[in-house]
SELOFI-231749 format. One record per residue (C-alpha): x, y, z. Coordinates in steps of 0.5 Angstrom, whole numbers, plus 500, padded with zeros to 3 digits. Layout:
// SELOFI-231749
@u=X, v=Y, w=Z
...
This chain:
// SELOFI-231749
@u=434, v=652, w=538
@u=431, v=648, w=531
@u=439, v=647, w=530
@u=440, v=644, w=536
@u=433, v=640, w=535
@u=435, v=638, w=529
@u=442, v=635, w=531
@u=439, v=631, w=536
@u=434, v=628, w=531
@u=440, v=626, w=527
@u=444, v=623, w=533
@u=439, v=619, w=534
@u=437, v=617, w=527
@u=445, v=616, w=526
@u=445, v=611, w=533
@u=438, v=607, w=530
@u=442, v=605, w=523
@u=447, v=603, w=526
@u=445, v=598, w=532
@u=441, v=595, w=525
@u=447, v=595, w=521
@u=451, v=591, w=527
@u=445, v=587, w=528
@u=445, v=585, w=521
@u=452, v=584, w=521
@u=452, v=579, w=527
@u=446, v=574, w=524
@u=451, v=574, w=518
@u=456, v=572, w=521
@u=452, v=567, w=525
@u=450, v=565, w=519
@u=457, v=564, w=516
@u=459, v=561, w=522
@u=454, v=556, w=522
@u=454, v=554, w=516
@u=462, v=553, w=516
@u=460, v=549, w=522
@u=455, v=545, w=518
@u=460, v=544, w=513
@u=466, v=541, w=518
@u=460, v=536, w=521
@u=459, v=534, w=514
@u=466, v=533, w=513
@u=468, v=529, w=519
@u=461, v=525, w=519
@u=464, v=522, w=512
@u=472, v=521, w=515
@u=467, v=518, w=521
@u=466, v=513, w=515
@u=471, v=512, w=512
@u=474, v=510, w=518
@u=469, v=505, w=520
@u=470, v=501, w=516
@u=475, v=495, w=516
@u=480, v=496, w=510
@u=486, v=491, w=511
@u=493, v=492, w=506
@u=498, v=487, w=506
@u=503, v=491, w=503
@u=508, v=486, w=499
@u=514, v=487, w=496
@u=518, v=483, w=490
@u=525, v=482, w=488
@u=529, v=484, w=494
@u=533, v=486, w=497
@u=536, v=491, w=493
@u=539, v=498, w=492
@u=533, v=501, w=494
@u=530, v=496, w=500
@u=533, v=500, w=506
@u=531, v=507, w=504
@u=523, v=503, w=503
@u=525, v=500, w=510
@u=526, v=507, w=513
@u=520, v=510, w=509
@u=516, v=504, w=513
@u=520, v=506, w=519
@u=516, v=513, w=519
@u=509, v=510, w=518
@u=510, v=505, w=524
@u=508, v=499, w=518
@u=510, v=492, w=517
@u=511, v=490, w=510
@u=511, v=483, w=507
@u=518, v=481, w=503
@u=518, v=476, w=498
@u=525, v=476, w=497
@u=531, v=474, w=492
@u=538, v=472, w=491
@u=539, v=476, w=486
@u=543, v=482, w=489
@u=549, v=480, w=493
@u=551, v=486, w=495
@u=544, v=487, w=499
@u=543, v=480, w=503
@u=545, v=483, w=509
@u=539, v=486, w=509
@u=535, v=480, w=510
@u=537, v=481, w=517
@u=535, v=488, w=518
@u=528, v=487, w=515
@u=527, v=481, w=520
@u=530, v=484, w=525
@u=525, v=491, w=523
@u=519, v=485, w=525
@u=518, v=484, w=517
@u=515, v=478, w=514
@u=520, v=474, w=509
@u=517, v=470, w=504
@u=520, v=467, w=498
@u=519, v=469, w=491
@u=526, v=466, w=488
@u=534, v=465, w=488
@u=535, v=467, w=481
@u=528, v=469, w=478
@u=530, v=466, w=472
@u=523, v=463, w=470
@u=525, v=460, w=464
@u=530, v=456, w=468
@u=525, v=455, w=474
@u=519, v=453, w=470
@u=522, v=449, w=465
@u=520, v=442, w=470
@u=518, v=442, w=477
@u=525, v=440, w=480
@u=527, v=445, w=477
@u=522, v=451, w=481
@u=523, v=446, w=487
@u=531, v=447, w=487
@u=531, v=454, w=486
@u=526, v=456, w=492
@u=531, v=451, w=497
@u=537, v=455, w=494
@u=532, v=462, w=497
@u=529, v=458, w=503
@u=538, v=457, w=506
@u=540, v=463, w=504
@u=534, v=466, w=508
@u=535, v=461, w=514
@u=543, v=462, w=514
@u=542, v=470, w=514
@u=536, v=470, w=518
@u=535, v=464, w=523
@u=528, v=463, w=520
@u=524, v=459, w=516
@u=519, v=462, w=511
@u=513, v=458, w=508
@u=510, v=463, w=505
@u=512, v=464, w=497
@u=510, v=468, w=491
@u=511, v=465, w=484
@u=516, v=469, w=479
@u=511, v=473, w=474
@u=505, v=469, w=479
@u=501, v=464, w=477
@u=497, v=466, w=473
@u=502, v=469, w=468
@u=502, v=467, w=460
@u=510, v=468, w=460
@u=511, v=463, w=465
@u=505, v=458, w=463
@u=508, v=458, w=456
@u=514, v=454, w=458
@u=509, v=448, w=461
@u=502, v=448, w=460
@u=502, v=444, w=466
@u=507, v=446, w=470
@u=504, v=450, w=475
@u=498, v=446, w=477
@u=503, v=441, w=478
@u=507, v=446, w=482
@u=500, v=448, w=487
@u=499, v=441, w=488
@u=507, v=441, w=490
@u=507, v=447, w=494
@u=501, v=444, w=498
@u=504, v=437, w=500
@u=510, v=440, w=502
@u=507, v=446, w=507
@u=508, v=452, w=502
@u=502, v=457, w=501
@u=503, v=462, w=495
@u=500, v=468, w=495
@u=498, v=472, w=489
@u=496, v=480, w=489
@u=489, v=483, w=488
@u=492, v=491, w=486
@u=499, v=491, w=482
@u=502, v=498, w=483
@u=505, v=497, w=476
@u=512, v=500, w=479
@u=516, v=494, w=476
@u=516, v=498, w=469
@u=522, v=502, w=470
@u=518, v=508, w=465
@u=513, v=509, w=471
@u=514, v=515, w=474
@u=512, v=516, w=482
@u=507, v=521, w=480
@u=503, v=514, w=476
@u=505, v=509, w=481
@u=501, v=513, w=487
@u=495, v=513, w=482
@u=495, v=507, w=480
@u=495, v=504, w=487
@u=490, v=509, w=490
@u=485, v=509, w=484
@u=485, v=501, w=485
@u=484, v=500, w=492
@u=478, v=504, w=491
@u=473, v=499, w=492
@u=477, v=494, w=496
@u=476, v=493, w=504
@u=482, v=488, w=503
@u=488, v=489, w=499
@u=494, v=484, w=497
@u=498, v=490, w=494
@u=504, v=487, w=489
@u=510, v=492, w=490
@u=518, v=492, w=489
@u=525, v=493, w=492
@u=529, v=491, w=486
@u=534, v=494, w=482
@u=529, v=498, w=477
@u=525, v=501, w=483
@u=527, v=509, w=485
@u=520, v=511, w=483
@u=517, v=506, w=488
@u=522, v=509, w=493
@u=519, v=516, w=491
@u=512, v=515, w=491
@u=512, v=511, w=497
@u=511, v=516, w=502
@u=505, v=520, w=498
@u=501, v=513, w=498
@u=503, v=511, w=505
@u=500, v=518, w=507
@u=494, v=518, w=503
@u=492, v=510, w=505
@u=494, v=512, w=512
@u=488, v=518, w=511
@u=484, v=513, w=509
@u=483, v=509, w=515
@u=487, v=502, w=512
@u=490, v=499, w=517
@u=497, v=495, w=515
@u=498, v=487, w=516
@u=504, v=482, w=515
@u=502, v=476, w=511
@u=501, v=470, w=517
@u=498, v=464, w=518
@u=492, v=466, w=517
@u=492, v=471, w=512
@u=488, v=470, w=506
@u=492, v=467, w=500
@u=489, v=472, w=494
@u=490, v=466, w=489
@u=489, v=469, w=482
@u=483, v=463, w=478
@u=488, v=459, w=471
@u=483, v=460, w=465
C-alpha cells in the first residue's frame, strides 16, 4: 500500500514538472518568436525608408555601340530599364546597333563621331564638324534627331582644356545657340580603366550613389568594356533593392554640369 502510495506521488510530481517544463518552453519560445518579429518589423520599417525616398538615376553609357552594347541591352531588357546612349562611330561593325537601342526605347545622345580629342578640341569648327558626322549617322540609321551631347573626356577635363584654354567656354556658348544641351556626370563608375575588375566597378558605383537621391552615372559600351558587362547585372540589382527608380535624359532632364575652375 506504501508502494503504491508512493508511486502515485511520484506520477504526480513527475506530471507537475512536466507541465513546467512545457510552460517554460512555450514563453520561450514566444519570446523567440517575438523577438524575431521584432527584428523583421525593423527591418522593413528601414526597407520602408529606404524606398521612400525619391532616388532617381540616369543610367548613361559612353562610346558605343560596341562588342559588348548588345549584351548591355539585354542586361537592361531583364531589369525593364532605360538607358541613356552617348554614342560614336568608332565601331563600324556595330552601327547597327543604333537602331536596336532606339527600336528597345532608349535614348540616343551624341558624345563624338572619332573621339579623337586632340582633333576635336583643337578649334570649335573643328568639334562642330565631328559632332555632325554622329548627328547624320545617327539620323541616317535611326530616323531620329538627338539634341543631347556629351563632351569626349567632359567639360571639365584637363586633357581636353589643355588644347585651347578657351575653347570649351566658347563650345558652351555654341552648343546653346544652336539647341544642344550637354550633359556631364555626377558618379563616374571608373570602368573605362580596362584594368578594373567587375567586383571594383559595383563598388565603385554603389559606394558613390550613397549620399545621392539624384544620379547621372557615367558608364561605357566601347571596345574595353567586358568587366562593365559582368558587373551590370549585380548593380542593376542592388540600386533596384535600394529603391532608384531609372530614367532616360529628356527635355526636362537636369543637366549635371560639372563647374570649370
Amino acid at each position: 500500500m506504501e508502494k503504491r502510495k508512493m508511486l502515485q506521488i511520484f506520477i504526480c510530481c513527475s506530471c507537475f514538472l512536466a507541465v513546467i517544463y512545457g510552460i517554460a518552453r512555450l514563453d520561450k519560445g514566444h519570446r523567440r518568436y517575438r523577438e524575431e518579429d521584432a527584428a523583421a518589423m525593423a527591418s522593413k520599417e528601414q526597407d520602408n525608408i529606404v524606398f521612400a525616398q525619391q532616388r532617381i538615376m540616369y543610367l548613361t553609357f559612353e562610346d558605343g555601340p560596341g562588342p559588348y552594347t548588345q549584351d548591355i541591352l539585354n542586361i537592361l531588357d531583364d531589369y525593364h530599364i532605360k538607358a541613356t546612349f552617348f554614342v560614336t562611330g568608332l565601331n563600324n561593325d556595330y552601327t547597327h546597333l543604333l537602331k536596336t537601342v532606339s527600336a528597345e526605347g532608349h535614348m540616343l545622345g551624341l558624345h563624338s563621331f572619332s573621339h579623337d580629342c586632340t582633333e576635336i578640341y583643337s578649334s570649335v569648327e573643328a568639334y562642330f564638324t565631328d559632332l555632325g558626322k554622329i548627328s547624320s549617322l545617327v539620323k541616317k540609321e535611326t530616323n531620329t534627331v538627338s539634341d543631347f551631347i556629351r563632351f569626349p573626356l567632359n567639360t571639365d577635363n584637363t586633357e581636353s582644356l589643355s588644347y585651347d584654354t578657351a575653347i570649351i567656354a566658347k563650345l558652351h556658348e555654341h552648343c546653346e545657340n544652336l539647341g544642344y544641351t550637354y550633359y556631364d556626370w555626377n558618379v563616374d563608375s571608373g570602368d573605362e580603366d580596362p584594368d578594373l575588375t567587375a567586383d571594383e566597378i559595383y563598388e565603385n558605383v554603389i559606394q558613390k550613389v550613397q549620399d545621392k537621391d539624384k544620379v547621372m552615372l557615367r558608364m561605357h559600351d566601347g571596345n574595353t568594356q567586358k568587366a562593365t558587362k559582368e558587373a551590370l547585372p549585380r548593380i542593376l540589382k542592388e540600386l533596384v533593392r535600394q529603391g532608384w527608380e531609372f530614367r532616360i535624359i529628356d527635355d526636362s532632364t537636369e543637366t549635371f554640369h560639372q563647374n570649370l575652375d
